[in-house]
N, CA, C, O and CB atoms as a CASP TS submission, in Angstrom:
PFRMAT TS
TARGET T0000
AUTHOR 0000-0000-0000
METHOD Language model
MODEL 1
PARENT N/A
ATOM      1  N   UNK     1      16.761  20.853 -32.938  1.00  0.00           N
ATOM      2  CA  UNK     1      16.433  21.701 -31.842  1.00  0.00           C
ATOM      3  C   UNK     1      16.425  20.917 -30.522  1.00  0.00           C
ATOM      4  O   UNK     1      17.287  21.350 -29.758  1.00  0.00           O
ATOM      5  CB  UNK     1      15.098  22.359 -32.086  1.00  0.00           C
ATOM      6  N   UNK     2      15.800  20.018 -30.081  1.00  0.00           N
ATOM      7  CA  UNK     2      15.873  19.127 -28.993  1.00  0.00           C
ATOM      8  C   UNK     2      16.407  17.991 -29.214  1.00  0.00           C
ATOM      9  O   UNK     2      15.987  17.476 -30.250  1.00  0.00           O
ATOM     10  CB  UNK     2      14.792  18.887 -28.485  1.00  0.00           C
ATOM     11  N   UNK     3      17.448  17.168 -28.446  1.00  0.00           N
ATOM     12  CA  UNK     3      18.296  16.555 -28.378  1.00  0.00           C
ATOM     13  C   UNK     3      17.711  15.151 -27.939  1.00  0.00           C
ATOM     14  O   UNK     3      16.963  14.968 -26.978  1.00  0.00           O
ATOM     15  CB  UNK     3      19.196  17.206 -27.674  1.00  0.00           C
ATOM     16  N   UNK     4      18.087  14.397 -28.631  1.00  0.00           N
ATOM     17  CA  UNK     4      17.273  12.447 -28.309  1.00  0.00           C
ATOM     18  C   UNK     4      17.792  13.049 -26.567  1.00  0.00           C
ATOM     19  O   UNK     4      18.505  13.932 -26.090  1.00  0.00           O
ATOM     20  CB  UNK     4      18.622  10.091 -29.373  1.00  0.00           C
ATOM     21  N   UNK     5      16.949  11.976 -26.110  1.00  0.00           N
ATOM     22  CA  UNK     5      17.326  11.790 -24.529  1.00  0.00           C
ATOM     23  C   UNK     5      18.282  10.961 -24.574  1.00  0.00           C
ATOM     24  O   UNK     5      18.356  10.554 -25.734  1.00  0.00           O
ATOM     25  CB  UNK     5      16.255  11.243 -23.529  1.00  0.00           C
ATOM     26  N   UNK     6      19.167  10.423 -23.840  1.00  0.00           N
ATOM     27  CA  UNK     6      20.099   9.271 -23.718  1.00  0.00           C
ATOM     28  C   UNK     6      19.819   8.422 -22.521  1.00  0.00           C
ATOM     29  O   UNK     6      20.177   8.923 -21.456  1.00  0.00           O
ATOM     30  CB  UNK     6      21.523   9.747 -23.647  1.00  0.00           C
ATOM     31  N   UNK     7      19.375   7.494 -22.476  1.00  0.00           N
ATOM     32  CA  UNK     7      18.986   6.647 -21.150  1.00  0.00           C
ATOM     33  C   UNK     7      20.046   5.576 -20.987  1.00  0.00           C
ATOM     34  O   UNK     7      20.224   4.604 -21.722  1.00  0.00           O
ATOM     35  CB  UNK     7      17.445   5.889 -21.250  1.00  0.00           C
ATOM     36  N   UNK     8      20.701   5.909 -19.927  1.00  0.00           N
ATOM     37  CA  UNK     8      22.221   5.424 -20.063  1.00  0.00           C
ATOM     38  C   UNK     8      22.208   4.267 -18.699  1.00  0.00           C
ATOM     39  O   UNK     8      21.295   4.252 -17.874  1.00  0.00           O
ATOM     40  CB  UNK     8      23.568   6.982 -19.849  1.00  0.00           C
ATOM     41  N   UNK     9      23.173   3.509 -18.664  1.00  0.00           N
ATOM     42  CA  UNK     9      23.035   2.456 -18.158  1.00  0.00           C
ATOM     43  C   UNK     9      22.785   3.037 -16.637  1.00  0.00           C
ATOM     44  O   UNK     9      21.651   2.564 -16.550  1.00  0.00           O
ATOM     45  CB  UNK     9      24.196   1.496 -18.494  1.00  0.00           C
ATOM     46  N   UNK    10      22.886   3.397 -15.947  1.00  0.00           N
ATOM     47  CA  UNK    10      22.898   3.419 -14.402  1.00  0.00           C
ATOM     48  C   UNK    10      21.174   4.221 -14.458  1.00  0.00           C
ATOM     49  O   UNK    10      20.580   3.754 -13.486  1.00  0.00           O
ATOM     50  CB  UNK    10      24.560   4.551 -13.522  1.00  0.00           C
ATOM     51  N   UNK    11      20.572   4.849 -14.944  1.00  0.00           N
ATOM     52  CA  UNK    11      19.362   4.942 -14.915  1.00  0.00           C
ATOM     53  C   UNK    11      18.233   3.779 -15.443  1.00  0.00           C
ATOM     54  O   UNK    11      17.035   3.850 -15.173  1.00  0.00           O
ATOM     55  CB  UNK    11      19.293   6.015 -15.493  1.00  0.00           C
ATOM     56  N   UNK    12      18.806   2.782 -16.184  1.00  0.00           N
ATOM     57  CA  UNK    12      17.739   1.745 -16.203  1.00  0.00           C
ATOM     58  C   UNK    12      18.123   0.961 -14.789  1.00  0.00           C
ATOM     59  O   UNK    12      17.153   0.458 -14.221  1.00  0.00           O
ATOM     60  CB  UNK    12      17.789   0.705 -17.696  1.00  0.00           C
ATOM     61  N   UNK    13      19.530   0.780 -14.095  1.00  0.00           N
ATOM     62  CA  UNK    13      19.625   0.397 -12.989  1.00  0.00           C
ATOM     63  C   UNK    13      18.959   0.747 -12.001  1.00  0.00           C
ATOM     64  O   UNK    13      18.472  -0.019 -11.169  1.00  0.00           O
ATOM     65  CB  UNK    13      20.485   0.475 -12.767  1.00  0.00           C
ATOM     66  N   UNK    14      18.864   2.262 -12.017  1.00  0.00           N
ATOM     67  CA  UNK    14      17.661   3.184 -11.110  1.00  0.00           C
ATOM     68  C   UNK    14      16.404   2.779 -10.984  1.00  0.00           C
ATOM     69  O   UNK    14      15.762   2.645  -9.942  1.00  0.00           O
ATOM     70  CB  UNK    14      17.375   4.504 -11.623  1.00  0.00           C
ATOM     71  N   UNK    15      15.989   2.539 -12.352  1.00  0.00           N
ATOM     72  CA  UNK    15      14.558   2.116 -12.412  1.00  0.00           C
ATOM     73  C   UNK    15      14.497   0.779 -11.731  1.00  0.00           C
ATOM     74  O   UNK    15      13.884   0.563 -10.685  1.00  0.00           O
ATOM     75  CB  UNK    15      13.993   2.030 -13.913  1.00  0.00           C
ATOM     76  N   UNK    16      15.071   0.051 -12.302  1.00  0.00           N
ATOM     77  CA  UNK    16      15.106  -1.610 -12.077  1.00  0.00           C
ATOM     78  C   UNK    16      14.943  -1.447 -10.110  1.00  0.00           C
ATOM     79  O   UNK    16      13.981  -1.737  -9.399  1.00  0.00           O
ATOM     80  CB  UNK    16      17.141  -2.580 -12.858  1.00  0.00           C
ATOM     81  N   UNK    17      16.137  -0.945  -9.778  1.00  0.00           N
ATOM     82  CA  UNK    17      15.974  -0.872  -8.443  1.00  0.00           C
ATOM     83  C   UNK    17      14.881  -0.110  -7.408  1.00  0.00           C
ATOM     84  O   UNK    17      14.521  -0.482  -6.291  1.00  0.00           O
ATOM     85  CB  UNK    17      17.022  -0.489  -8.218  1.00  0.00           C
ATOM     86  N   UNK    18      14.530   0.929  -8.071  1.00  0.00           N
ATOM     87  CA  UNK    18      13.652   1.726  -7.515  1.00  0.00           C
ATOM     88  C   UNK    18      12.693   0.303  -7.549  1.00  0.00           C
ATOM     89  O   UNK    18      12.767  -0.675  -6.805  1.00  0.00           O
ATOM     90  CB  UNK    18      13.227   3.276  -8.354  1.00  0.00           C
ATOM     91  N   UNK    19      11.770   0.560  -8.691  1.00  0.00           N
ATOM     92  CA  UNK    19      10.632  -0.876  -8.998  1.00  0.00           C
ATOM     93  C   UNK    19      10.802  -1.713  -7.914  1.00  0.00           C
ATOM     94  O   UNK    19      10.066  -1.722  -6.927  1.00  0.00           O
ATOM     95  CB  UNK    19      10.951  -1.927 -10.456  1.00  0.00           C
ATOM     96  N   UNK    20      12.251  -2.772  -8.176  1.00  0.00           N
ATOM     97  CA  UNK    20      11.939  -3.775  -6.593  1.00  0.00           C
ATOM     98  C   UNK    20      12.316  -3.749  -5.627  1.00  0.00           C
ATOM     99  O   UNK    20      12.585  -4.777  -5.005  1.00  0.00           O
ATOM    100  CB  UNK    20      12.146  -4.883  -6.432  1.00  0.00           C
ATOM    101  N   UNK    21      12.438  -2.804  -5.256  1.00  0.00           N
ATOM    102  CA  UNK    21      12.389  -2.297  -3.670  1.00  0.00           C
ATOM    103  C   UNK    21      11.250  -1.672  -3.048  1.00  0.00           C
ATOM    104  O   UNK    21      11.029  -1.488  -1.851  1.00  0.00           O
ATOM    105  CB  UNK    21      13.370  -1.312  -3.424  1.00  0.00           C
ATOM    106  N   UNK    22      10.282  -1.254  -4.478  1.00  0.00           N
ATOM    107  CA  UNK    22       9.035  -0.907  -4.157  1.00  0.00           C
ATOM    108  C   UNK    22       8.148  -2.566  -4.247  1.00  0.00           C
ATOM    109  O   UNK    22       7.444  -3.004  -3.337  1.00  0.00           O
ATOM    110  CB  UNK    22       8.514   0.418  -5.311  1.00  0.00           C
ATOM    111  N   UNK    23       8.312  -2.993  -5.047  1.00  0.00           N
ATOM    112  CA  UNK    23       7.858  -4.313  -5.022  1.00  0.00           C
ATOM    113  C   UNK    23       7.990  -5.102  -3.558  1.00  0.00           C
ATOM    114  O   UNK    23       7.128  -5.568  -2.814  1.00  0.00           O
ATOM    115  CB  UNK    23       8.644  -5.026  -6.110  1.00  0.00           C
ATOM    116  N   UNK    24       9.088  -5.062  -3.491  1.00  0.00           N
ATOM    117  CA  UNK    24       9.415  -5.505  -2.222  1.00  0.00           C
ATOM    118  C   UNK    24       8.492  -5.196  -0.770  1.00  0.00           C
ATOM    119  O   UNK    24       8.057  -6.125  -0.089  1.00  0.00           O
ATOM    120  CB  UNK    24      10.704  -4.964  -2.108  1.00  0.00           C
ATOM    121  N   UNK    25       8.285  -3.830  -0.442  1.00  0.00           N
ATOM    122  CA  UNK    25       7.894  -3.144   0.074  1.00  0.00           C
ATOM    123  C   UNK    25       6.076  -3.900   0.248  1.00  0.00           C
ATOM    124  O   UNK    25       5.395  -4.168   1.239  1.00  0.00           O
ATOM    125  CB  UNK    25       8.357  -1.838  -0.626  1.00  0.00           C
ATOM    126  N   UNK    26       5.847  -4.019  -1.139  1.00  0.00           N
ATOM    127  CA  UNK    26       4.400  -3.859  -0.902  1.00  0.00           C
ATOM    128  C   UNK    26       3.909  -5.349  -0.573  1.00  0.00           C
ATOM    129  O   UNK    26       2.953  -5.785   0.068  1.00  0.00           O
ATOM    130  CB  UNK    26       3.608  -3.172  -2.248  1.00  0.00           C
ATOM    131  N   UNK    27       4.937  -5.933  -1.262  1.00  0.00           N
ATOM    132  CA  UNK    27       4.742  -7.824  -0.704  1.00  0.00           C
ATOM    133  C   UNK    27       4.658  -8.477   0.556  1.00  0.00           C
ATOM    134  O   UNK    27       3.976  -9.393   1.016  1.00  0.00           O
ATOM    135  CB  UNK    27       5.853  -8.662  -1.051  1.00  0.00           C
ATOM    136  N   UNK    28       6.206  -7.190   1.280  1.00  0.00           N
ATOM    137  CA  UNK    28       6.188  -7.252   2.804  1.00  0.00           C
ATOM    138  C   UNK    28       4.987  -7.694   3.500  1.00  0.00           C
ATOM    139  O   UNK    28       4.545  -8.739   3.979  1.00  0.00           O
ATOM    140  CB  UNK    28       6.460  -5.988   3.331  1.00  0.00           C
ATOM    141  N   UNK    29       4.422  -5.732   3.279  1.00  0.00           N
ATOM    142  CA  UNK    29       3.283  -5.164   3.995  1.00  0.00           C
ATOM    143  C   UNK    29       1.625  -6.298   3.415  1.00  0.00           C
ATOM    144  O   UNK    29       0.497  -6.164   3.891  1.00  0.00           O
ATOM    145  CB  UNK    29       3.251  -3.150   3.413  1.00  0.00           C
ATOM    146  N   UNK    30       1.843  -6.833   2.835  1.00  0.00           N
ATOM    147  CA  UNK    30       0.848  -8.204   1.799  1.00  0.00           C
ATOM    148  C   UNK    30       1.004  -8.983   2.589  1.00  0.00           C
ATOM    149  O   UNK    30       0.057  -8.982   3.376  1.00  0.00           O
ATOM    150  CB  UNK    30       1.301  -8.925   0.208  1.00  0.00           C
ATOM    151  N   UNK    31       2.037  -9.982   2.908  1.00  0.00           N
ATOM    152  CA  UNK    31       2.446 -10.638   3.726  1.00  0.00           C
ATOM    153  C   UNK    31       1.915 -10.269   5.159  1.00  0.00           C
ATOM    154  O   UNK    31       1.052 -11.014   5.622  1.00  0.00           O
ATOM    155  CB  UNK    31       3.688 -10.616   3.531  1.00  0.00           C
ATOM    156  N   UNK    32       2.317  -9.252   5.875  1.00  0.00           N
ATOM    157  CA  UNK    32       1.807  -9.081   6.982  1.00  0.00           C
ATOM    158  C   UNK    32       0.628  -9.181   7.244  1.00  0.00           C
ATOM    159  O   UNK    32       0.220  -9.638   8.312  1.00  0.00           O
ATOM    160  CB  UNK    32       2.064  -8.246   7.322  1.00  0.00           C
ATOM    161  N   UNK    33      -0.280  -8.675   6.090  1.00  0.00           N
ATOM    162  CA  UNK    33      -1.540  -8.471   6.312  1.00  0.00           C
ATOM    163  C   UNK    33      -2.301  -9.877   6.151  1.00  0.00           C
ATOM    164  O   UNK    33      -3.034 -10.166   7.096  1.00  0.00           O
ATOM    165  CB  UNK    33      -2.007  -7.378   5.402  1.00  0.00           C
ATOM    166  N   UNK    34      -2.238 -10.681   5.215  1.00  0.00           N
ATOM    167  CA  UNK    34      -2.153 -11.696   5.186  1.00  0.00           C
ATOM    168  C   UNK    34      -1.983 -13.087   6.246  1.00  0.00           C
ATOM    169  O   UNK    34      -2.544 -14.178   6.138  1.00  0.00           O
ATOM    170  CB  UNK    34      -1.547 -11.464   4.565  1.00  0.00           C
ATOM    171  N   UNK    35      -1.075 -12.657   7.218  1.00  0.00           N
ATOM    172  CA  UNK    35      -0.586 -13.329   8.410  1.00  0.00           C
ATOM    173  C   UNK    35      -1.416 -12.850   9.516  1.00  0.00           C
ATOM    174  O   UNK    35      -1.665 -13.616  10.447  1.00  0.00           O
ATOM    175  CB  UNK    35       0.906 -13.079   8.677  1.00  0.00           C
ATOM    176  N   UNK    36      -1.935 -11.471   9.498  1.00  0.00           N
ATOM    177  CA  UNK    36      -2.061 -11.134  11.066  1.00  0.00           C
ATOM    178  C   UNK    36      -3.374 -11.794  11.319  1.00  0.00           C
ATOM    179  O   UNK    36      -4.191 -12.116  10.457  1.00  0.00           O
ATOM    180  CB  UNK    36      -2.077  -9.404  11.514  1.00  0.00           C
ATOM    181  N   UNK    37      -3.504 -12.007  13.000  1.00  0.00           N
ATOM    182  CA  UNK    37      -4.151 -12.856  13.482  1.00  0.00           C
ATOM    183  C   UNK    37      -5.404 -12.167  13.652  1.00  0.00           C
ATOM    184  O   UNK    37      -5.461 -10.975  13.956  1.00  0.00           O
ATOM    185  CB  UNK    37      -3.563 -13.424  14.544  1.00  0.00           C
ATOM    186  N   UNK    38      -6.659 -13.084  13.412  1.00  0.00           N
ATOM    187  CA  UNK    38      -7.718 -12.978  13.057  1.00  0.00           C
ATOM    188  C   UNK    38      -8.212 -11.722  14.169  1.00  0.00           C
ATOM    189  O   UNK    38      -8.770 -10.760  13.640  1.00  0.00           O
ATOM    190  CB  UNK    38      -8.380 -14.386  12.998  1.00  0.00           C
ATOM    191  N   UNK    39      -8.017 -11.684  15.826  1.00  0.00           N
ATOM    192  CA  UNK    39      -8.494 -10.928  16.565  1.00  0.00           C
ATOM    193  C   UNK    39      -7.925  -9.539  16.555  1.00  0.00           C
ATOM    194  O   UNK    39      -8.330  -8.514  17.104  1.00  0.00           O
ATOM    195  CB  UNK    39      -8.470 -11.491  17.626  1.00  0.00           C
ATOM    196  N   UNK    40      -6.558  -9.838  15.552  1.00  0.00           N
ATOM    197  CA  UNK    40      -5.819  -8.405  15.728  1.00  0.00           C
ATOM    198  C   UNK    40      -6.575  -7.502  14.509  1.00  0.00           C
ATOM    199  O   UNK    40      -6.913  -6.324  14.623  1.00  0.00           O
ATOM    200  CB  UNK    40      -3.881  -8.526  15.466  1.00  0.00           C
ATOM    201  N   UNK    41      -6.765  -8.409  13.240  1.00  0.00           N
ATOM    202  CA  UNK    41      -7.584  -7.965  12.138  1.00  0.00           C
ATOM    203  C   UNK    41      -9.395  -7.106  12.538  1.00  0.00           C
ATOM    204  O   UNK    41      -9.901  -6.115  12.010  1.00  0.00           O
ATOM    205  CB  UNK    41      -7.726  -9.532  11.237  1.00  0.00           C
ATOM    206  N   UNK    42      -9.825  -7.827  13.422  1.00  0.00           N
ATOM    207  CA  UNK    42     -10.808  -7.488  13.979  1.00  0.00           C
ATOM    208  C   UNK    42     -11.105  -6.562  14.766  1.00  0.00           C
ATOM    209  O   UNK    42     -12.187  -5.978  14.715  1.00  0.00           O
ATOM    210  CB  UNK    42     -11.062  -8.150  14.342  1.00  0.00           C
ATOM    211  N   UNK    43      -9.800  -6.189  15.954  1.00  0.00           N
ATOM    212  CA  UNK    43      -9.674  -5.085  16.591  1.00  0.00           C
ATOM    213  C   UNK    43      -9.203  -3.726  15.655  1.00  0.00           C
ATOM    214  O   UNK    43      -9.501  -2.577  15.982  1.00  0.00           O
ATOM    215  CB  UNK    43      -8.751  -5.437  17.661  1.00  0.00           C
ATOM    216  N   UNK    44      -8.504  -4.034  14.572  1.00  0.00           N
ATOM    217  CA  UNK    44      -7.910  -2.758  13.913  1.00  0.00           C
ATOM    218  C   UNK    44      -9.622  -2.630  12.423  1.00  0.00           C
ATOM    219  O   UNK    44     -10.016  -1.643  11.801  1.00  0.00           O
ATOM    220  CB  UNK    44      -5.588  -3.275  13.026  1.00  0.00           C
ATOM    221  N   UNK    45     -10.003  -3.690  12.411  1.00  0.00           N
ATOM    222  CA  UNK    45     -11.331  -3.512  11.465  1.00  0.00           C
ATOM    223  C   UNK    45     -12.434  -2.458  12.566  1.00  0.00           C
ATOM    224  O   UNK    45     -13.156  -1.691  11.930  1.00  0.00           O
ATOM    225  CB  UNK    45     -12.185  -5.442  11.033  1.00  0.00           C
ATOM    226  N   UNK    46     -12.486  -2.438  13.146  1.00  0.00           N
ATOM    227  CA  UNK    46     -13.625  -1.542  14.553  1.00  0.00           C
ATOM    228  C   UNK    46     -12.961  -0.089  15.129  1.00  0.00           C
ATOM    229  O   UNK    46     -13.567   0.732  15.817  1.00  0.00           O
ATOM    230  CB  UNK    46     -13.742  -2.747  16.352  1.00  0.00           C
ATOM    231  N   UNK    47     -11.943  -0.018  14.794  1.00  0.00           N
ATOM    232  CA  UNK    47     -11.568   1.623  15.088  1.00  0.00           C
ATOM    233  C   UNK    47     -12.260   2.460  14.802  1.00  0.00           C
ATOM    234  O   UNK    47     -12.859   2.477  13.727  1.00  0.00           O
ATOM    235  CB  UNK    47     -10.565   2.158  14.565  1.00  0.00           C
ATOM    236  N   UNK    48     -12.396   3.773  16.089  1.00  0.00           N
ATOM    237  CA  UNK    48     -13.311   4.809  15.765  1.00  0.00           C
ATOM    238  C   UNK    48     -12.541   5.793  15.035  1.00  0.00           C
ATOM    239  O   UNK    48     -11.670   6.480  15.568  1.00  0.00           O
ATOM    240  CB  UNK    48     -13.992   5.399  16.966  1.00  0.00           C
ATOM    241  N   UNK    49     -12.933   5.873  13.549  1.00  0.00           N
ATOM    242  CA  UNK    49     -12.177   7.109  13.019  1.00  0.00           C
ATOM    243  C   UNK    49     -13.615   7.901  12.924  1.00  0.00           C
ATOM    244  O   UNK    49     -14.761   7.475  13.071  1.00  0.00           O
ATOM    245  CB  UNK    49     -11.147   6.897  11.384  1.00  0.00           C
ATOM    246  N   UNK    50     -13.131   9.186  12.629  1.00  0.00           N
ATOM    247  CA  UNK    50     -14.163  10.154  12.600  1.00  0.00           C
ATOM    248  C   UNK    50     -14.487  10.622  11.323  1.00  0.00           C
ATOM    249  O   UNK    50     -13.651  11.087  10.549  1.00  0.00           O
ATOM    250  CB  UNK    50     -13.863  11.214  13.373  1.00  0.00           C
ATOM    251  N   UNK    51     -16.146  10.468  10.990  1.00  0.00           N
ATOM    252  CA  UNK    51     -16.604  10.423  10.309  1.00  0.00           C
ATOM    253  C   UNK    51     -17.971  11.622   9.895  1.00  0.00           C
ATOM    254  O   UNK    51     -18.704  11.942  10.831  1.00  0.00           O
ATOM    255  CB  UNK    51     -16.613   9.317  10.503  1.00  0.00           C
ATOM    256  N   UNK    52     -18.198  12.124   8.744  1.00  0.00           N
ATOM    257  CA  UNK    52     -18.684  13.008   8.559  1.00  0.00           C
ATOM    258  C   UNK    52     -20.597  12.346   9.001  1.00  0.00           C
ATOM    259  O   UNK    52     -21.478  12.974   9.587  1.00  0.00           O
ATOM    260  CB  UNK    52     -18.081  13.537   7.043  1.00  0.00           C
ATOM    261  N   UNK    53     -20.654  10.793   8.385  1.00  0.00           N
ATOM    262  CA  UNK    53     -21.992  10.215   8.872  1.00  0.00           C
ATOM    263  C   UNK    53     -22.241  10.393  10.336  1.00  0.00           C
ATOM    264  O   UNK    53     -21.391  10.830  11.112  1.00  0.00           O
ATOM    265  CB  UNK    53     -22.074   8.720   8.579  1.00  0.00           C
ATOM    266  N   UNK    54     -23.338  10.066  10.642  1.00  0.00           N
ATOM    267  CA  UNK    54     -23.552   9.084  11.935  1.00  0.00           C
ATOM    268  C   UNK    54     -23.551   7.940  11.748  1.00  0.00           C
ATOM    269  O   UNK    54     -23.369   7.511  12.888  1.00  0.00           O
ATOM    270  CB  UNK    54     -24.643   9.167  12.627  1.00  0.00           C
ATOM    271  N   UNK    55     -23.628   7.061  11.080  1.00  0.00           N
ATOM    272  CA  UNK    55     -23.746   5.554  11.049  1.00  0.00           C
ATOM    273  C   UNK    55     -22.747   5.211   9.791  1.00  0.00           C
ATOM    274  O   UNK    55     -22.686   5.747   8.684  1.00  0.00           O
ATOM    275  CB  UNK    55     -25.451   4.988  10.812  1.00  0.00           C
ATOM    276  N   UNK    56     -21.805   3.870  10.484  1.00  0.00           N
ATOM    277  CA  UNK    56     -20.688   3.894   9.892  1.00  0.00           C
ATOM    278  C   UNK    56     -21.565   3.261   8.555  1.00  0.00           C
ATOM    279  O   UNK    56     -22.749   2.941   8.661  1.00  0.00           O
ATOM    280  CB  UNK    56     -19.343   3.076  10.680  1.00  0.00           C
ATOM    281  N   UNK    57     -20.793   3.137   7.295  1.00  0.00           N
ATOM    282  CA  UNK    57     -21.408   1.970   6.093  1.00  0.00           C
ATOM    283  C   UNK    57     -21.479   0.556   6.591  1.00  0.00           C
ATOM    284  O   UNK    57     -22.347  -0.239   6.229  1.00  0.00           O
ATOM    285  CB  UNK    57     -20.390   1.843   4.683  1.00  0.00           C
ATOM    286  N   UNK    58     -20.638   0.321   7.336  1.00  0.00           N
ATOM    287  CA  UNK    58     -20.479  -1.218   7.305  1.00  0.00           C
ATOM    288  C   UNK    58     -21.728  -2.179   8.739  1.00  0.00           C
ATOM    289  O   UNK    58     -22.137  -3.317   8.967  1.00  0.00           O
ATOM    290  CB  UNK    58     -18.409  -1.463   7.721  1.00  0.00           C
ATOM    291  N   UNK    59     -21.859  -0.729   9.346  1.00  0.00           N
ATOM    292  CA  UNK    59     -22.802  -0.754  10.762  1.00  0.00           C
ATOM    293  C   UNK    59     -24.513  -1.379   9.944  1.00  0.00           C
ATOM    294  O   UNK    59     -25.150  -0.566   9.274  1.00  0.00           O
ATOM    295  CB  UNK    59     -22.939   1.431  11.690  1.00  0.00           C
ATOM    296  N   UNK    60     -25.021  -2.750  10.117  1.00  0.00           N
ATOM    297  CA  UNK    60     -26.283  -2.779   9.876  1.00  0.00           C
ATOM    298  C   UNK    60     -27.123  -3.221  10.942  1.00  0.00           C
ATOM    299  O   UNK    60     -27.982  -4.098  10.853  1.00  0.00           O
ATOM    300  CB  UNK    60     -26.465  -3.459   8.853  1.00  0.00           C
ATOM    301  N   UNK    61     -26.858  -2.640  11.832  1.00  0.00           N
ATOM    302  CA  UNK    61     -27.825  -2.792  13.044  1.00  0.00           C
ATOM    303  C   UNK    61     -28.939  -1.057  13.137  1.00  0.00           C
ATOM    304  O   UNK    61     -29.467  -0.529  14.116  1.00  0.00           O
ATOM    305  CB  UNK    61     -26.539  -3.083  14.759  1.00  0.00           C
ATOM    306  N   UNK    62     -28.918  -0.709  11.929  1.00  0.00           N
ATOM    307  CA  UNK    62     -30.259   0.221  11.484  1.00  0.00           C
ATOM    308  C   UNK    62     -29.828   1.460  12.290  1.00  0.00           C
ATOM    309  O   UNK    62     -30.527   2.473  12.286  1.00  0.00           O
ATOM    310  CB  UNK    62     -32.012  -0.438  11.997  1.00  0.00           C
TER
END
């Protein structure tokens, strides 16, 4: 009634490639993060996003 699947050569190529190009991708963005400079890390760590609290979690000045 249902037929084996056939996983034929250009779809393990698919995979293979999909995978490290996603790999790739995330090592980049690792890398960057990794590199960026301590004041730039610090300015993008303090952004006001909007929040359902009043007091952020990370805020311990009470």
């Amino acid at each position: 009634m249902f037929k084996r699947m056939i996983f034929e050569d250009y779809a393990a190529a698919l995979t293979v490639t999909a995978f490290a190009v996603a790999l790739t991708i995330f090592l980049w963005v690792s890398w960057r993060a990794l590199r960026m400079p301590r004041r730039q890390a610090d300015q993008l760590a303090n952004l006001p996003f909007p929040t359902d609290s009043e007091q952020p979690h990370h805020d311990t000045r009470g």
